[in-house]
N, C-alpha and C positions, 0 to 999 in steps of 0.2 A: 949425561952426555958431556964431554971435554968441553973447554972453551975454545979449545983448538978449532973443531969442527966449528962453532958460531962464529969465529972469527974467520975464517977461508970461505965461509959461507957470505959472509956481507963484503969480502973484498972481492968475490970471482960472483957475476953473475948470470954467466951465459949458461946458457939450458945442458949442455953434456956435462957443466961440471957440477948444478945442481942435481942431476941424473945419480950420475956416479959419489956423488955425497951422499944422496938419500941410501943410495945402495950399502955403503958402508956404514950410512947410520943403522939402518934396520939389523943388518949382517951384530954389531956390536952390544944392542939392544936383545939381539935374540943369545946371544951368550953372556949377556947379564945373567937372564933366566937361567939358563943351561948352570953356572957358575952358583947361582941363589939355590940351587935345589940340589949338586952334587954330594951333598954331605946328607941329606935326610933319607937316604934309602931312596925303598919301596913305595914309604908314605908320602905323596906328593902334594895331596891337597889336607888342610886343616881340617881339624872333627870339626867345626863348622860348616865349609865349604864343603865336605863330604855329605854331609846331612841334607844342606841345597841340592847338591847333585841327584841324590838319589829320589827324594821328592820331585826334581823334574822330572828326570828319565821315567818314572813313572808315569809320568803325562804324555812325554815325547814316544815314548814306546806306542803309546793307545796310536795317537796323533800319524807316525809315521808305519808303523808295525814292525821295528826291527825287531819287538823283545815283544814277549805273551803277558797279561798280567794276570797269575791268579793269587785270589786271596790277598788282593790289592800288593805282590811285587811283582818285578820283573826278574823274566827270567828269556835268556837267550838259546832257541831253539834249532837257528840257523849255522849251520858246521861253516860254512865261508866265511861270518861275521866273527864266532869265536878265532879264526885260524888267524882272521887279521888282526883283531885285539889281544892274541895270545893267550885265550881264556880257554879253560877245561870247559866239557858240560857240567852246568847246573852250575857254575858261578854266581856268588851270592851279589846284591845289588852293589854292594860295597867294591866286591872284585873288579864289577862293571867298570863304575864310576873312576877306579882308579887306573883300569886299561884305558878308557878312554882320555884321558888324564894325560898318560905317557904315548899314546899315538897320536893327539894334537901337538905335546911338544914337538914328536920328532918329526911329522908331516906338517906342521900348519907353520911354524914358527909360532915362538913367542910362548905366552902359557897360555896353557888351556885348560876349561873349568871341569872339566871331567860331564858333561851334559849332551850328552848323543843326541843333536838336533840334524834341525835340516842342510847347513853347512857342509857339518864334519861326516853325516850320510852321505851328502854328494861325493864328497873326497872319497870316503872307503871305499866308491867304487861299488861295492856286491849285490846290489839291486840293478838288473837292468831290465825295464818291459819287452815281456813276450814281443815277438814280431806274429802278434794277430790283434784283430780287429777289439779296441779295449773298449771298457764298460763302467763307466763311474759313477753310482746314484747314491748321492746326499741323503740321510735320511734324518727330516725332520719332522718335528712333533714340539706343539705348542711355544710356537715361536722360534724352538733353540736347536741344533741341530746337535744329532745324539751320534751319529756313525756315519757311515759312508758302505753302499755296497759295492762289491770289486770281482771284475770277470777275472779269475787266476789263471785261466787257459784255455786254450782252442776247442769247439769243436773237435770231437776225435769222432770219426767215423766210423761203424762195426760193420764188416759184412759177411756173412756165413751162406753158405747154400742155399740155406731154409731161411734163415733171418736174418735183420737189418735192425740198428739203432745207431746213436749216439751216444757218447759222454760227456757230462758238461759237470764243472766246476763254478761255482763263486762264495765270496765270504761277506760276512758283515762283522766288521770289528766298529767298537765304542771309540768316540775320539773325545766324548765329554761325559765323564761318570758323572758330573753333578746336575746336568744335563738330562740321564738318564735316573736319577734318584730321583727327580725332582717331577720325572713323569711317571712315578712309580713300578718304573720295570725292573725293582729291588727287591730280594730277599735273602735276608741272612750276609749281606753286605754284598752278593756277589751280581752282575746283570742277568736280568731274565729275560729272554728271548727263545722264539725256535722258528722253524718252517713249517707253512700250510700248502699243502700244494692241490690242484685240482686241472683236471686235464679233460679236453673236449676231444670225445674219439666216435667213430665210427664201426666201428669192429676192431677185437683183437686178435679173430683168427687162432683161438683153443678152443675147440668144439668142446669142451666137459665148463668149460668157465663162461661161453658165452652167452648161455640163458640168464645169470644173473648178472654181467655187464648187459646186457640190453634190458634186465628191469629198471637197475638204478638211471641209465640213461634216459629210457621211457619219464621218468620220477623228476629229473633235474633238468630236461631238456638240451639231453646232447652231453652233457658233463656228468663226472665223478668227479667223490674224491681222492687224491693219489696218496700212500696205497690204501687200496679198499679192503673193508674186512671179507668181501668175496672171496681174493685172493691168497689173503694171510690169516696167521692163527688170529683168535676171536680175541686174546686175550692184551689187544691193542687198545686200551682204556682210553687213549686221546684225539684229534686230529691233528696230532702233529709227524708230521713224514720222518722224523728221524728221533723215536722215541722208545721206541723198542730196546727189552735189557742189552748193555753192551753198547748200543748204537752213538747214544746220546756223549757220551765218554772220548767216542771217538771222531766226534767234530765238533768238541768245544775245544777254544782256548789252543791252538797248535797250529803249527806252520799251515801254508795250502799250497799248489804246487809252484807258484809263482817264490816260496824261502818269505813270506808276509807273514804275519800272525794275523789270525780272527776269532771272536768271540763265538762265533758259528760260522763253520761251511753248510753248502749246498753242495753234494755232491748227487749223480745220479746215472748209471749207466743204462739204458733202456736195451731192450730185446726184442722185438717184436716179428712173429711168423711170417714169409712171403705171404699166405692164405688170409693175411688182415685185409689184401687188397683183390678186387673182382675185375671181372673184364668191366670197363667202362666206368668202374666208382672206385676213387681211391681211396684208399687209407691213411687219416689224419691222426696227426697227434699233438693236440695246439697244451703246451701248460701255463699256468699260470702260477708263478710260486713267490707267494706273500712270506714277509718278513713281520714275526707276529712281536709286538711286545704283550707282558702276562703279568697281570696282577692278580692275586690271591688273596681273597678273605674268605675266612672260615673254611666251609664246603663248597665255594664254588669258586671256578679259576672265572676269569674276566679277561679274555683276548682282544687286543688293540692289534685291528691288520693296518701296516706300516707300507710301505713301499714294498713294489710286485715287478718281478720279473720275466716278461713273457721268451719262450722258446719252444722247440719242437721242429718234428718233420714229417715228410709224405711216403707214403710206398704207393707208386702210381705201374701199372701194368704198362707196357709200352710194346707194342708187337708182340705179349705173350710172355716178354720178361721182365722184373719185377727191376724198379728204379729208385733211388733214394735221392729224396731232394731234400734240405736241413734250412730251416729257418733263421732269418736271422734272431740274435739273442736282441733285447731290446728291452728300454724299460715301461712298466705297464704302467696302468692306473692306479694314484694311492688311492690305500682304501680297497682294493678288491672293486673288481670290473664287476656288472649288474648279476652275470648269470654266475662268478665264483661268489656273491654273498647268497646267490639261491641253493644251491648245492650245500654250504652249509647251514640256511636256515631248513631245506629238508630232511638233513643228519640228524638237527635235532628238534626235529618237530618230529622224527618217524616214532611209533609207539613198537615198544621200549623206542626210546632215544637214542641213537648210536654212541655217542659220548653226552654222557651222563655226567651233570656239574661245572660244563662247561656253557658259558653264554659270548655274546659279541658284541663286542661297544661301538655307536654309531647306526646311523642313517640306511635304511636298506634292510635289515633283518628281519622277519616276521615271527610271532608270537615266541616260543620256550626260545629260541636261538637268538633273543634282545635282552640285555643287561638292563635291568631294571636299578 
């Protein structure tokens, strides 16, 4: 900075002219920068600085969700956030780093470290929450906290002649990988997680399926678990609701509809026939959907229920026609509520066992279904 500007500074000391000084100092200050970087290109920040960058944004990505991480990089999935950083898709961490680089120069003033935090997110503008009722549960485990789970979107409501459901969204992205190494929900360096789901119903109203939803009901007192092998081919080896070939692929690690990245969605559209509901007894559908973390040794997986999600709805008869009322979403009990740890201690306790090699860690389980 001139001597000029220090010297009209300590002769003028009334407020509009230190105003308009500062203004002209910043203004001078930010095309230094502008002036220091005209000659190097494309390359803005130093093979040092570049190497800090991307090592955060790895962080910042989990933390805020603008960027997916797999195979420990980031990679930006959201077409709004490329259009404003000027990046193709599948831009490499390095491209990131240096678009964000040149959008805090020319938006923020001054220079910028190429490091997509919370700041320079507010600035871009390209996240803004749904206008519905939102859902944010922390999830932690042995002191540290490993994620956060997040409603992406509304209730959407189905209704058809014959049938009635809902769609519900939400995700659970990692915001501390060392966090979650450290509570062993690692393998092969990437997070392991998935969904347990288990729902308390009454009738589903398919005459050819409802003898064996009224066994397993009869068995666990009002609950299954969701989906049931009643329903689906046999050849579902897990309890986990989004496990099936193909399935698992396509809710890891990718946008949800809110443009966020997550390590896993919860996605789920239900169905359900007017005939689930009689004159005078309605038809429930209460779920309960655990956020599992999985540790693995040998032959047998070792399931950690994490933070639970409760939702669902009614098909209630009213004068003869069929009425849908929707639950609110809400967060449950960690750990799985008394009657979801029975449900799956009688999966696998049933002879054969429904999943076979799998146990559950924690308070609440009875005999083959406790991790020893």
């Amino acid at each position: 900075m001139s001597t000029v500007f220090r010297t009209r500074t300590a002769a003028r000391d009334d407020g509009l002219t230190r105003l308009l000084l500062g203004n002209r100092q910043r203004t001078t200050r930010q095309r230094e920068w502008e002036l220091e970087f005209e000659d190097e290109g494309e390359q803005l920040l130093s093979p040092a600085q570049l190497a800090d960058a991307v090592r955060a944004n790895r962080v910042l990505a989990r933390q805020i969700g603008w960027g997916c991480v797999r195979g420990g990089s980031v990679t930006i999935a959201n077409d709004t956030l490329n259009t404003r950083l000027g990046l193709a898709l599948g831009a490499t961490e390095e491209e990131i780093a240096n678009a964000v680089e040149r959008w805090q120069i020319a938006n923020m003033g001054g220079r910028g470290d190429g490091k997509l935090g919370a700041g320079t997110w507010s600035r871009l503008g390209v996240f803004t929450p749904g206008r519905f009722r939102q859902l944010r549960i922390p999830v932690n485990f042995g002191g540290r906290q490993l994620g956060v789970i997040e409603k992406t979107m509304p209730y959407l409501e189905h209704r058809s002649p014959d049938s009635f459901g809902v769609e519900v969204e939400f995700g659970f992205r990692v915001t501390n990988m060392d966090a979650v190494t450290r509570a062993g929900f690692v393998d092969g360096g990437e997070d392991q997680f998935q969904w347990i789901q288990v729902v308390e119903l009454r009738r589903i109203g398919v005459p050819a399926h409802e003898p064996a939803i009224q066994t397993l009901r009869r068995r666990s007192r009002g609950r299954i678990i969701d989906p049931t092998l009643s329903l689906i081919p046999s050849s579902d080896a897990n309890p986990y609701f989004w496990d099936e070939p193909g399935e698992v692929t396509g809710f890891q690690n990718r946008p949800a509809r809110n443009g966020l990245c997550y390590d896993m969605i919860f996605w789920d559209r239900t169905n359900i026939p007017h005939a689930a509901a009689l004159p005078g007894r309605r038809a429930y559908f209460n779920f309960e959907t655990a956020l599992v973390g999985i540790r693995r040794a040998g032959g047998t997986t070792r399931n950690v229920i994490l933070n639970t999600v409760l939702w669902g709805f009614d098909i209630i008869l009213v004068s003869g026609r069929p009425t849908l009322g929707v639950n609110a979403m809400r967060q449950g009990p960690f750990g799985g509520s008394a009657g979801f740890k029975r449900v799956l201690s009688d999966d696998a306790n049933a002879v054969p066992p429904t999943f076979p090699g799998h146990c559950f860690v924690g308070a609440g389980y009875s005999r083959a279904a406790t991790c020893t």
